[in-house]
C-alpha positions in Angstrom: 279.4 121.6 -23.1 279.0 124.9 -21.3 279.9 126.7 -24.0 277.9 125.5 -26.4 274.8 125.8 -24.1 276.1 129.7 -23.4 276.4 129.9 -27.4 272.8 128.2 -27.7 271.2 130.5 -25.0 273.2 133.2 -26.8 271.6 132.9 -30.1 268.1 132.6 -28.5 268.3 136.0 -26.9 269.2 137.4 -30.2 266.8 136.3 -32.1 263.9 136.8 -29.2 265.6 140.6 -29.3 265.3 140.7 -32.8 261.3 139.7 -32.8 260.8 142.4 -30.1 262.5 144.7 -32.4 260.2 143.8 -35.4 257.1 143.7 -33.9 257.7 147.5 -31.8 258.8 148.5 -35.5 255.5 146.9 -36.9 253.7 148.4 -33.9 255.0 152.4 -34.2 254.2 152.1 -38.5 250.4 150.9 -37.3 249.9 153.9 -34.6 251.8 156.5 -37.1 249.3 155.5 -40.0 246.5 155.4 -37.6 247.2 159.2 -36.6 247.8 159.9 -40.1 244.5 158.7 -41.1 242.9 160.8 -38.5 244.1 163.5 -38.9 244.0 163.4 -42.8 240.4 163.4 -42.0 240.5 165.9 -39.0 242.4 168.0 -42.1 239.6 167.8 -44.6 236.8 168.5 -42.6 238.4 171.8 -41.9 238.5 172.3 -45.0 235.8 171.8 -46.1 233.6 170.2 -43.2 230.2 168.2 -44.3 230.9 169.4 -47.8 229.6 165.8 -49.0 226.3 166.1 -46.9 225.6 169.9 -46.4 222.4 171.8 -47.9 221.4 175.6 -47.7 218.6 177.9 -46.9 218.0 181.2 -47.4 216.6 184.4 -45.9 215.3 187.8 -46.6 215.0 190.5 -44.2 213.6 194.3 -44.7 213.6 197.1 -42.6 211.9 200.6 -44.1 213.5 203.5 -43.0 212.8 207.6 -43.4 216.1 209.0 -44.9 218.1 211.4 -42.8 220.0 213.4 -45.9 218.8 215.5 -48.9 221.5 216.2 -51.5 221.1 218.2 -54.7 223.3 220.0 -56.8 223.3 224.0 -58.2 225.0 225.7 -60.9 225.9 229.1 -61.4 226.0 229.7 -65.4 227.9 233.2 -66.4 227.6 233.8 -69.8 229.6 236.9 -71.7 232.3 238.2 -74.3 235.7 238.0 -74.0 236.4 239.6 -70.7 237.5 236.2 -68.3 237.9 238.7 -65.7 234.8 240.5 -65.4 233.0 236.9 -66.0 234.9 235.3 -63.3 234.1 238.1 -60.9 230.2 237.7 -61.5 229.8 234.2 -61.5 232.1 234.1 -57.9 230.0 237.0 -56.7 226.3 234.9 -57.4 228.2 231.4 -56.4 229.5 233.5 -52.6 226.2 234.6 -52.6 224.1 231.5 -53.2 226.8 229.9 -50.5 226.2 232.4 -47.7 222.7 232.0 -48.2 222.6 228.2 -47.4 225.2 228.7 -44.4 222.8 231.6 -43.0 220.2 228.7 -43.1 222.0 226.3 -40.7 224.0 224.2 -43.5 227.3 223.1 -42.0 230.7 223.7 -44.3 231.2 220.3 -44.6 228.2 219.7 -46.5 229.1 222.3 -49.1 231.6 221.0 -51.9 232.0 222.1 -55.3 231.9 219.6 -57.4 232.8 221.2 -60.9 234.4 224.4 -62.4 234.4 225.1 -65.9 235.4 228.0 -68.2 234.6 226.9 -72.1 234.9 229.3 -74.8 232.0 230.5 -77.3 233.2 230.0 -81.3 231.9 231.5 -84.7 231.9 229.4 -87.2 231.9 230.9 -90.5 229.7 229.6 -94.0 232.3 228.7 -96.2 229.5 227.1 -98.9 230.3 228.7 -102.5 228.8 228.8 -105.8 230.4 226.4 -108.2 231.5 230.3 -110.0 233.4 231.7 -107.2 237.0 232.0 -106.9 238.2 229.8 -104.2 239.5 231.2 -101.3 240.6 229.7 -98.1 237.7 229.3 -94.8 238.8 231.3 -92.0 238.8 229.5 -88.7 236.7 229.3 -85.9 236.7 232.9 -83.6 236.5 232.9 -80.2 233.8 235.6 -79.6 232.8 235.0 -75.6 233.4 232.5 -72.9 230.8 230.4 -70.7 232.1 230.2 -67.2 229.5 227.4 -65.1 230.9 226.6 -61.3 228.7 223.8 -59.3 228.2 223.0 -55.9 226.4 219.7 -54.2 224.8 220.2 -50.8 223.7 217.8 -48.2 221.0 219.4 -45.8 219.9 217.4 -42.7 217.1 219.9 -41.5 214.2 218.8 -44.4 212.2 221.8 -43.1 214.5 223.5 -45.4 215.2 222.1 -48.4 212.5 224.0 -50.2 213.3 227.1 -48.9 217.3 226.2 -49.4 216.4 225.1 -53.1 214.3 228.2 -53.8 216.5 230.5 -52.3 219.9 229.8 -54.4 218.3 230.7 -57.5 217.2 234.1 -55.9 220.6 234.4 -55.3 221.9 234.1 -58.7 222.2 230.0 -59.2 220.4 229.2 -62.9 220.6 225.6 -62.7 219.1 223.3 -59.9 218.9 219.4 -59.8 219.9 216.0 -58.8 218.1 215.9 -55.5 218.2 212.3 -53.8 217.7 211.4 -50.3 220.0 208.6 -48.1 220.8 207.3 -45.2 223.6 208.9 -43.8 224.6 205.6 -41.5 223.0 202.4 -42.8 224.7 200.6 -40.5 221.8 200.3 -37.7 219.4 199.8 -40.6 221.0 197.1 -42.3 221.8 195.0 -39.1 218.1 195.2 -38.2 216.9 193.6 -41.7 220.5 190.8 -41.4 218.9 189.7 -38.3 215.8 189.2 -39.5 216.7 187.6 -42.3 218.8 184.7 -40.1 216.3 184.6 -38.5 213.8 183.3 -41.3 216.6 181.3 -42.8 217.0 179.3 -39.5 213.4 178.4 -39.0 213.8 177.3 -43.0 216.0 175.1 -42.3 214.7 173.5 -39.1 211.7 172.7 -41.5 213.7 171.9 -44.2 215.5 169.1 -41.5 212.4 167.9 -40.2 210.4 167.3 -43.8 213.9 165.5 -45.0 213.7 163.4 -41.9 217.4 164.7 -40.7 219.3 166.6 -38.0 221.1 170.1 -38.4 224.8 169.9 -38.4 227.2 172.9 -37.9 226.5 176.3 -39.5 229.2 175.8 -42.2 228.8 179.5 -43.9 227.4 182.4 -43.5 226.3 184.7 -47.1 224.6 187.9 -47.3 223.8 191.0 -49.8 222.2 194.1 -49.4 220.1 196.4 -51.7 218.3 199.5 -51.2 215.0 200.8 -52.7 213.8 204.6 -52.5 210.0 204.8 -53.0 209.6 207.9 -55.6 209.6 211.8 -53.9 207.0 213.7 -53.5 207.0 217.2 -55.2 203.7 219.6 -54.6 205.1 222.0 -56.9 206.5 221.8 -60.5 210.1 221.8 -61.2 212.2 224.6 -61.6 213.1 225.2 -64.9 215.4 227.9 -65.2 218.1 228.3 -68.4 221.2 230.6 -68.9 220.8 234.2 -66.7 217.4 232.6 -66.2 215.8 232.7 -62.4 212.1 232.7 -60.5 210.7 236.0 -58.9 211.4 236.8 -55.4 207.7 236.1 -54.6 207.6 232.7 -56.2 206.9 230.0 -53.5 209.2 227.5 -52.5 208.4 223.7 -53.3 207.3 221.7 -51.1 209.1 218.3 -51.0 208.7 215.1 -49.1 211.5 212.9 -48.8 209.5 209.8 -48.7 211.2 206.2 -47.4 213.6 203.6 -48.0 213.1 200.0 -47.7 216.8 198.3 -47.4 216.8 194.5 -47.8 219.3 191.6 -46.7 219.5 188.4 -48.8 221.1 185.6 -46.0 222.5 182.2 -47.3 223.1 179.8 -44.4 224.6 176.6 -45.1 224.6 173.8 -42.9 225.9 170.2 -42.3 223.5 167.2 -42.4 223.8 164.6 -39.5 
């Protein structure tokens, strides 16, 4: 009898055991799906938080700003026969000449690049037209009868008192060719933070109105977007443009122009996007 009850008792614990086993196992699957809900969820909000609910505004700021630099390009234009030598040394003599000029005028060498050097021959071309009588006889080709030798330089100048006198005064020296003139900022950085912050600022107060005509609250700031562009308001010239051809110039006495640099606006497109609670 005592055996059986041992054998009874026995098989009770093992199959009390077994349940305990079951329902831990049925317990641990439960909490691991749990946790793998939330963090599935946890996951794609990270992704891509409020992506389902989430609206945007956007802002424009502008700050106008008086431009700092003047560039503008000069050319020295030597034109001759066949002596490369002799031509080289005259158009290096006006270029030195023109560039010591601008140096003498407070220009630093770092603002002084060339930005092109160029020797191109001149050709003849011959008339090789015939009346339908004449013999035929073979065209001769194209002679080289001269070379064209045209070296450029761009300068920046930071001292606008000058330009006009700096512009006037290559050409005296033996420059033939002046243009491109454009003014910049030489750091936009300061100026284009001013008009970013102004435009988050409009887009915020958009949105805030945006919440309370929808009837909502403002989530997170999901994203942040901007884009910048800059707008130079014409130049002002009180004098008519230089125009000045090959071993062409102005007199000595000619006055220098007088040139205003103007301003720049420089505008900041914001796109804020943000969740709705």
């Amino acid at each position: 009898m005592k055996e059986e009850k041992i054998g009874m008792m026995g098989g009770t614990y093992e199959v009390f055991f077994k349940k305990v086993v079951v329902i831990s196992l049925a317990i641990m699957i439960l909490s691991f799906a749990y946790s793998a809900f939330i963090y599935a969820g946890a996951y794609a909000d990270s992704i891509q938080p409020g992506s389902y609910r989430s609206f945007g505004v956007t802002g424009e700021g502008k700050v106008t700003a008086v431009p700092d630099v003047a560039t503008f390009s000069f050319s020295v234009i030597t034109d001759g026969g066949k002596d490369i030598g002799a031509l080289q040394k005259e158009n290096t003599e006006k270029m030195n000449k023109a560039i010591t000029f601008i140096k003498e005028n407070g220009v630093a060498t770092k603002d002084i690049k060339t930005s092109n050097y160029n020797l191109s021959p001149k050709y003849q071309y011959f008339d090789c037209s015939r009346p339908l009588t004449s013999s035929v006889k073979p065209c001769p080709p194209p002679e080289i009868v001269g070379y064209t030798i045209t070296q450029s330089v761009s300068v920046k100048i930071r001292d606008f008192a000058k330009i006009g006198e700096i512009m006037s005064g290559v050409v005296t020296a033996g420059a033939n060719n002046v243009s491109q003139l454009s003014f910049a900022i030489d750091d936009q950085t300061m100026v284009e933070a001013g008009a970013r912050s102004e435009a988050i600022m409009k887009a915020k107060a958009k949105a805030r109105l945006v919440a309370q005509a929808g009837g909502f609250r403002l989530g997170r700031l999901l994203s942040i977007e901007d884009s910048n562009t800059s707008y130079y308001r014409p130049m002002v010239y009180s004098a008519k443009a230089m125009d000045m051809g090959i071993g062409g110039g102005v007199p000595e006495s000619a006055p220098a122009p007088s040139i205003e640099a103007g301003s720049q606006d420089v505008t900041v497109n914001v796109t804020l996007r943000y969740e709705i609670k």
